[in-house]
N, C-alpha and C positions, 0 to 999 in steps of 0.2 A: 571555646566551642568544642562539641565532640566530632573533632578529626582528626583519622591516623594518617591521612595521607604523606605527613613528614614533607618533605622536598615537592608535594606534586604542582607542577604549577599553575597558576590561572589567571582569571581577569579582573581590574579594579574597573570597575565602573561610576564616575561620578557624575550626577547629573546637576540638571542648572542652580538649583537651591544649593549645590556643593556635599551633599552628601554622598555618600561612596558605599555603595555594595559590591558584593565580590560574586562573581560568578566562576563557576567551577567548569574544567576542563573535562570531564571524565567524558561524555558523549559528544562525540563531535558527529558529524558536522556540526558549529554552530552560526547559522545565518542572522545577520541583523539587517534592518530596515521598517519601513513605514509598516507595512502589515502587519495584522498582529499574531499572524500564524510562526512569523519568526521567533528563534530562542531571545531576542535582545531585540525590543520594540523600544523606537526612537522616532516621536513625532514630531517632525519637522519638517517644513515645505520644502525644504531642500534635501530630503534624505529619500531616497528614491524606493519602492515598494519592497523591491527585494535590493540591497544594497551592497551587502559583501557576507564576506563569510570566513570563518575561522574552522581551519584543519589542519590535521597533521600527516605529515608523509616519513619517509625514511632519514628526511635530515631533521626532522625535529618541528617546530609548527607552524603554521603561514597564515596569512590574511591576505584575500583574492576577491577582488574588485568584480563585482557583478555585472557590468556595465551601468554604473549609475551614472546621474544626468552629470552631476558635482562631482564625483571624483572622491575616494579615498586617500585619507595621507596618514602617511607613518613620521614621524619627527618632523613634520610640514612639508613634507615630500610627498607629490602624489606621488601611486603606483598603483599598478595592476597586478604583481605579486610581488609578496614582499617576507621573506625569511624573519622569524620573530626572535628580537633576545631581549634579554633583561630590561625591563625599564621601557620598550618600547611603546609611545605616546600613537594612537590610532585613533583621528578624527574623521567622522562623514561629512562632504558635502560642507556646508557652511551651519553644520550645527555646533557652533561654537562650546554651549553648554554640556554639552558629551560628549566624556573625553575617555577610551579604553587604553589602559594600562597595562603591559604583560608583566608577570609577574614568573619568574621563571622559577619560584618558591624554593630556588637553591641559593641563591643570591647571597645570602648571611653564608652558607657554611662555603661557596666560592671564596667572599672574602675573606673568612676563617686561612681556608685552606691555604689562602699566599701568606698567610703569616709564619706559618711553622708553629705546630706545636710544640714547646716545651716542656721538661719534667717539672716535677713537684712541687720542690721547696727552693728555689732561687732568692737571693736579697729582695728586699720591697722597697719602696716608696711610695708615701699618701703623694696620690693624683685625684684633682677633682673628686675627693670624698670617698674615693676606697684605694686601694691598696694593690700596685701594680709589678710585676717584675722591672727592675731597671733592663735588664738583659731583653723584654719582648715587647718595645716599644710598637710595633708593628701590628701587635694586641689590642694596645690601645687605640692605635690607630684607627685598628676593626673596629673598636668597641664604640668609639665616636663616630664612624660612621653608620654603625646598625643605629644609634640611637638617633641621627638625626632619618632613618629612614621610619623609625617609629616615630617620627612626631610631621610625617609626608603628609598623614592621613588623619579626620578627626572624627572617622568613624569608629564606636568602640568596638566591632564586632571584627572591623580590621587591625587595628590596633591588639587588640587580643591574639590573634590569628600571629602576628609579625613578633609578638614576645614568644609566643612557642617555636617558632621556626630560629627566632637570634637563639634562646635558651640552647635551646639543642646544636646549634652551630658554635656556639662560643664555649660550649663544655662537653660537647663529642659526647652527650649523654645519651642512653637507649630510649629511656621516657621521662616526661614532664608534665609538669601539668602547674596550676593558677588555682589559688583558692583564693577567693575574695567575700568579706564575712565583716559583722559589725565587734563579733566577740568567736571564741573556737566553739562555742556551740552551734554557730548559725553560718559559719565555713559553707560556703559551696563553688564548685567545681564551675570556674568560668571560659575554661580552655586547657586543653591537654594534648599530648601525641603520645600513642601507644600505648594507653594505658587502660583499652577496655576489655573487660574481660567478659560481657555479658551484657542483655539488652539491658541498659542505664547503670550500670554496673560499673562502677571507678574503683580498683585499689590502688593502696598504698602506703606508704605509713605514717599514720595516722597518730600515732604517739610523737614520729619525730614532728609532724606539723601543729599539733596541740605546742607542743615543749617550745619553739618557735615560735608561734602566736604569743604565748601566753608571756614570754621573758625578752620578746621584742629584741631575740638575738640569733646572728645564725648559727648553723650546727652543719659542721661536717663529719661523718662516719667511713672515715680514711679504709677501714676495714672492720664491717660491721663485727664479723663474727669474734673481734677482740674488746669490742666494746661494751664494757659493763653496763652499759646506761641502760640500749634498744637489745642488746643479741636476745632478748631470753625473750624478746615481744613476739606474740604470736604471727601479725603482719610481717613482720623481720621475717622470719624461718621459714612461712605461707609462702611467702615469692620470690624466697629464696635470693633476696636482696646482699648484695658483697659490699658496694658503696653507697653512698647516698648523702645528698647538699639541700636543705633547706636553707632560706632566708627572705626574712620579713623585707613585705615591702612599705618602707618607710617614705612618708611623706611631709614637708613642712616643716623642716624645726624652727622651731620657737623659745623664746629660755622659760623659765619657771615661770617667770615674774611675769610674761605676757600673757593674755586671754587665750586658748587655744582657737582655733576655726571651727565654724558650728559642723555640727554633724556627727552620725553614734559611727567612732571608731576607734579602736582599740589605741593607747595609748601608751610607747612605753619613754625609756630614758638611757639614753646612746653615753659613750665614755667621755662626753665634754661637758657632760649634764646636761645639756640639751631635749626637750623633749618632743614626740616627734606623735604623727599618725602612724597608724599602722592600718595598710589596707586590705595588707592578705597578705600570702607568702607565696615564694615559688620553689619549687620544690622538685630537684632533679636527680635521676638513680639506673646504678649500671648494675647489671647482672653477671657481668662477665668477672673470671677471678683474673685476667692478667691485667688487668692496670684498672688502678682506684686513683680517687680523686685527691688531688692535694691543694696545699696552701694557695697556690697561685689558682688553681681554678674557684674556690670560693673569692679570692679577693674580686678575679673577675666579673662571677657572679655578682659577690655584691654591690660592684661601681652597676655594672649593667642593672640591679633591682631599682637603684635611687634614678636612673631614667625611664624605668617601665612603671615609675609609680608615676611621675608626674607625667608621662604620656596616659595613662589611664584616667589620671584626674582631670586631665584638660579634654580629654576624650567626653567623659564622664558631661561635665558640665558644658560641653558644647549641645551635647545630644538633649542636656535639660536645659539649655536655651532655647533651640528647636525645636523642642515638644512645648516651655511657654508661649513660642512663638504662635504654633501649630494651634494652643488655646487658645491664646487669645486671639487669633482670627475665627476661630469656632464661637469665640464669645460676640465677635462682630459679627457675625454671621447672626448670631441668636439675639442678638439686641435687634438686628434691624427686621429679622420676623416677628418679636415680640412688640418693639413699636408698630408693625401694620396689624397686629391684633387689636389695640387699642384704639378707638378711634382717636380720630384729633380735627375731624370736620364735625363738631356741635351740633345737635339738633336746634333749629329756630321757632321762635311762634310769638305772637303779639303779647300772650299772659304769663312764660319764663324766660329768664335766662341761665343758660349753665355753661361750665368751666371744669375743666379735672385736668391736675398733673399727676404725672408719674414721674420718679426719679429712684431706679434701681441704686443700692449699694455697691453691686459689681457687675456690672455690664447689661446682667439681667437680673432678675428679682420675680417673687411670688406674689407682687401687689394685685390686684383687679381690678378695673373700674370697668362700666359698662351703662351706655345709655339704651332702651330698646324701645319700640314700640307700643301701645297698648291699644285694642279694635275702638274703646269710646274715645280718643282722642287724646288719651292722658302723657303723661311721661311716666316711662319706669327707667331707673336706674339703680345700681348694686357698685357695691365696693367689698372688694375681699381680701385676705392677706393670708398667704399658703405661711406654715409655717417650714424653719428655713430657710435660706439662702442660696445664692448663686441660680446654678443649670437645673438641679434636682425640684428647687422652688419654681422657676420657672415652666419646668415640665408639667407638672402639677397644676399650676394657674392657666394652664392651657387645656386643661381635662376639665380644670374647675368651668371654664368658661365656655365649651363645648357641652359638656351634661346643661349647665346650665340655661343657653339659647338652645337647646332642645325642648328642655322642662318647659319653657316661659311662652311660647308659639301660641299664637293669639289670645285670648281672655282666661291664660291659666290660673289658678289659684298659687299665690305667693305659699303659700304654707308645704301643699300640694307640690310646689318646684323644689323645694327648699327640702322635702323627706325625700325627692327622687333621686338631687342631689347628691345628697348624705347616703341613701344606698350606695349611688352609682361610685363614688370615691372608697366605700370603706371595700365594695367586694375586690377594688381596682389597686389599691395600693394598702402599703405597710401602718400599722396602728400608729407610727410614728407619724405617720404625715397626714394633716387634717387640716381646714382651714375655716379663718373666722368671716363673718360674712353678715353684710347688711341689703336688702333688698326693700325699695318702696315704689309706692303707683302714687302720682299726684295726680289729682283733677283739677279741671280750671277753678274750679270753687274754691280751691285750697284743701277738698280733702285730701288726707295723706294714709293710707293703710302702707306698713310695712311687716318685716319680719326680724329680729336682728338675733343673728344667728352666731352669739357667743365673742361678736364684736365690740370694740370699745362704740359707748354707745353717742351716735351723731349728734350735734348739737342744733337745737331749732332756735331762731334770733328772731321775736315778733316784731311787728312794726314800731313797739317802744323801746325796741335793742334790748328785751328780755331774753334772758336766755333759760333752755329747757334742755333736757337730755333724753336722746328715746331708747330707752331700753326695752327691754322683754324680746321675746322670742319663741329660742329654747339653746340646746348645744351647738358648738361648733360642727361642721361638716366636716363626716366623714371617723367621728369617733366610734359612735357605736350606731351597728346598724337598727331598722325600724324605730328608729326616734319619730315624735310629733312635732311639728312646731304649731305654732300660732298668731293670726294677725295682730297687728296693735294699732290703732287708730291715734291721728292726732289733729290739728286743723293748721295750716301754713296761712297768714292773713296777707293781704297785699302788701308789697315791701319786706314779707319775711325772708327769712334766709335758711335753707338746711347745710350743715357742715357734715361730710361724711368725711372720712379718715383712714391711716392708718397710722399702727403707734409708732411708727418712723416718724413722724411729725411731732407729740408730743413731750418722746424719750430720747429726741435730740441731746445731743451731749454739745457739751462747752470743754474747754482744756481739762478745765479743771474737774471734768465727772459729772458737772453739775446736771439736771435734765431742767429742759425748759417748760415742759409743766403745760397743764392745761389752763390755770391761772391765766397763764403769760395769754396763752392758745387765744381765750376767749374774749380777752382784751382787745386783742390785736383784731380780731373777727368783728367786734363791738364799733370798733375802731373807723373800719370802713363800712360799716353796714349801711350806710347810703352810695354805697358804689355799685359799679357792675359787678356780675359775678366773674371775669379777669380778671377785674382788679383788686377784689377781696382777696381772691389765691394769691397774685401776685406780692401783695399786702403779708399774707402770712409767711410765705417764703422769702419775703426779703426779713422780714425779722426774725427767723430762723435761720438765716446765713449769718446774720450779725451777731446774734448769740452764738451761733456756735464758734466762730470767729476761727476758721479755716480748720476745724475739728473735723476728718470725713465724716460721713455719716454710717452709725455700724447697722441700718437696718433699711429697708427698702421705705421710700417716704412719696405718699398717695393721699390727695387731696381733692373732693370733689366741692363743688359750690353748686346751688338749686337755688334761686331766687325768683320768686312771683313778682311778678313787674304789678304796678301801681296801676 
């Protein structure tokens, strides 16, 4: 994140889903409670309107109890004021779920500082996968406890936040900063201290974190201006840089011989032959010429990189749980407004019976069906299939189906709905998104006038289980505008049957690829054509389960039935 604040400190806040924002210290007073005129709004019956508040006076910063009903506690202590340091836990009242945190943003270079720094180049030993002075055990000590303070939290915008503040505490560096990127072209700046130089404006050196990314190894520049590699780089000389430590952050190794973990990132190959992700680098540098960076601070550096990589990645993939989470309850959410679109209470009468399912591919889908009214007594119904998938298809079947009971509004002409349509979608959406569409009026007689508008075309099953197919029309809706369409007549006889569709039904797949075909379709339809119109659908979907024989379905699958009773 772009902040120099360095050391300044502030507040973690996590609320009841467990997620963790940070709020910043810089204006105080900061009051919380019920209202929402407060800086930190907490809605809970037990958190009192105005509830406490956070200031600072001469000894540093406090949290002061407003008279709430429940009481304020600090480490499950009530109080009425209470001096803040590191680490201090501040609950309201009995809202368990919210929990403020102070963070004294010194914390990393406090524990730094009881260690002792040490010079340069002392004896090593591999610990835990880098490379540590025998002599500053006390180092390590830090270093394991900054790392378990970065995996506290599994928010990444915290976790970001807490590798800039250890970086800088555990290498006494001036500025740092985090590039995180899928290759060194696409490097971008996820968090830094003191390194801006202008509004969005990040230096640095840019040669030494390409050279880093690219050979998945670190580099230290003991003293840049001896170094033949960077001194003559123009960023070098620009900023007047004396030292400076890059090192990749490596994630995951795995040997040759296994599959790597999905996902585009750089990959390089460590001295065990091991090979690893690379998820960025970190990359830290002192301007000052009386002390440069030595061996023991890269080694430190780099045990401390191989913990801020897997706290990022755990970061990472909790926040992309949370946001599946977050869809798929947006998707429950739109499943169950997109089922009360659809009817599922049937129109009744002595001369039809009809039936229609729906069954989205993923939670929602672009199918349509629709029964409506017609002033002589008839039945009209329409079946549509947006194309595309998911939210986007679903969106769109709900415009489709809006223009459409607009168009249709007492004794409209089918044709007449059907260009109004087709305007109203193509001035509305992208050339991509267009939909197929069947529309018909039946009369008690059996006449049947439709339109079929670029849809696969419905099947008619006469009273001797003949079957017919109703095509004509004109184009799909929505491709191009002032299209015509046109009526098409045909006669339904008592006992026939109309199958209206979509091609989720016929393009069913089986394991093996296979599609079940309109063959199979109209056997099956054949099959029961002395049944009710439930139980012909039911009829076709059960032998479209069976073929597909636990294969999901990759396309949204819409079924209607129309049968003239006898």
């Amino acid at each position: 994140m772009n902040d120099d604040t360095g050391a300044q400190p502030y507040l973690m806040l996590r609320d009841p889903e467990g997620q963790m924002s940070r709020v910043s210290l810089d204006e105080l007073p900061i009051t919380i409670g019920r209202r929402s005129t407060n800086e930190i709004q907490v809605l809970d019956p037990t958190v009192s309107r105005d509830h406490a508040r956070i200031d600072q006076d001469g000894s540093g910063y406090f949290v002061e109890d407003l008279g709430s009903t429940h009481g304020t506690f600090v480490n499950q202590q009530r109080i009425s004021r209470h001096d803040l340091s590191a680490n201090d836990r501040i609950r309201l009242g009995g809202a368990m779920g919210h929990v403020l945190t102070f963070r004294s943003g010194g914390e990393f270079t406090m524990l730094i500082g009881t260690t002792g720094k040490q010079g340069g180049n002392e004896p090593l030993s591999t610990i835990d996968g880098g490379k540590i002075a025998r002599q500053d055990a006390r180092s390590l000590t830090a270093l394991l406890e900054i790392s378990k303070a970065l995996n506290s939290s599994l928010r990444i915008t915290d976790v970001l936040e807490k590798v800039m503040d250890a970086v800088i505490a555990l290498t006494d560096g001036e500025r740092c900063l985090m590039l995180l990127g899928a290759n060194a072209d696409e490097l971008e700046t996820a968090a830094h201290r003191n390194l801006t130089a202008g509004p969005n404006e990040v230096k640095y050196s840019q040669s030494v974190v390409r050279n880093v990314f690219e050979s998945a190894a670190s580099t230290i520049l003991t003293d840049v201006a001896e170094d033949e590699r960077f001194s003559a780089q123009q960023s070098i000389v620009g900023l007047n840089l004396r030292t400076v430590m890059c090192v990749p952050l490596r994630l995951s190794h795995f040997s040759d011989d296994a599959a790597p973990p999905p996902g585009d990132y750089q990959t390089g190959t460590g001295d065990d032959g091991d090979t690893s992700r690379i998820l960025g680098v970190l990359y830290v540098d002192r301007r000052s010429p009386t002390r440069h960076f030595g061996d023991q601070d890269l080694a430190v550096l780099e045990s401390f990189a191989g913990h801020a990589a897997i706290a990022i990645d755990n970061a990472r993939l909790y926040e992309e749980a949370l946001e599946k989470r977050r869809l798929e309850e947006d998707v429950r959410v739109a499943n169950r407004i997109q089922r009360s679109l659809l009817l599922s209470d049937f129109p009744e009468s002595d001369w039809f019976d009809v039936h229609a399912v729906n069954i989205p591919s993923r939670g929602v889908g672009g199918d349509y069906y629709e029964f409506f009214e017609i002033e002589d007594g008839g039945l009209g119904f329409a079946v549509g299939d947006v194309s595309g998938k998911g939210i986007p298809a679903a969106m769109l079947m709900a415009t489709l189906q809006a223009a459409f009971l607009a168009a249709i509004r007492g004794d409209a002409d089918l044709a007449e709905a059907c260009a109004h349509v087709n305007n109203f979608i193509v001035e509305r959406t992208t050339p991509e998104r267009y939909a197929t569409f069947f529309v018909g009026k039946l009369q008690a007689d059996g006449t049947l006038h439709y339109v079929n508008a670029g849809h696969n075309p419905a099947m008619l099953i006469d009273a001797d289980n003949q079957a017919a197919e109703l095509f004509g029309g004109g184009m799909p809706l929505g491709l191009f505008p002032g299209r015509e369409y046109e009526i098409q007549q045909a006669h339904l006889p008592p006992g026939g049957v109309i199958v209206a569709f979509s091609d989720g039904v016929n393009e069913a797949n089986d394991p093996h690829e296979n599609e079940y075909g309109m063959e199979r379709f109209e056997q099956v339809v054949r099959a029961h054509h002395g049944a009710s119109a439930e139980r012909i659908s039911k009829g076709v979907f059960d032998d479209v389960e069976l073929f597909a024989d636990g294969t999901p379905p990759f396309d949204d699958l819409t079924l209607m039935i129309v049968k003239r009773v006898e």
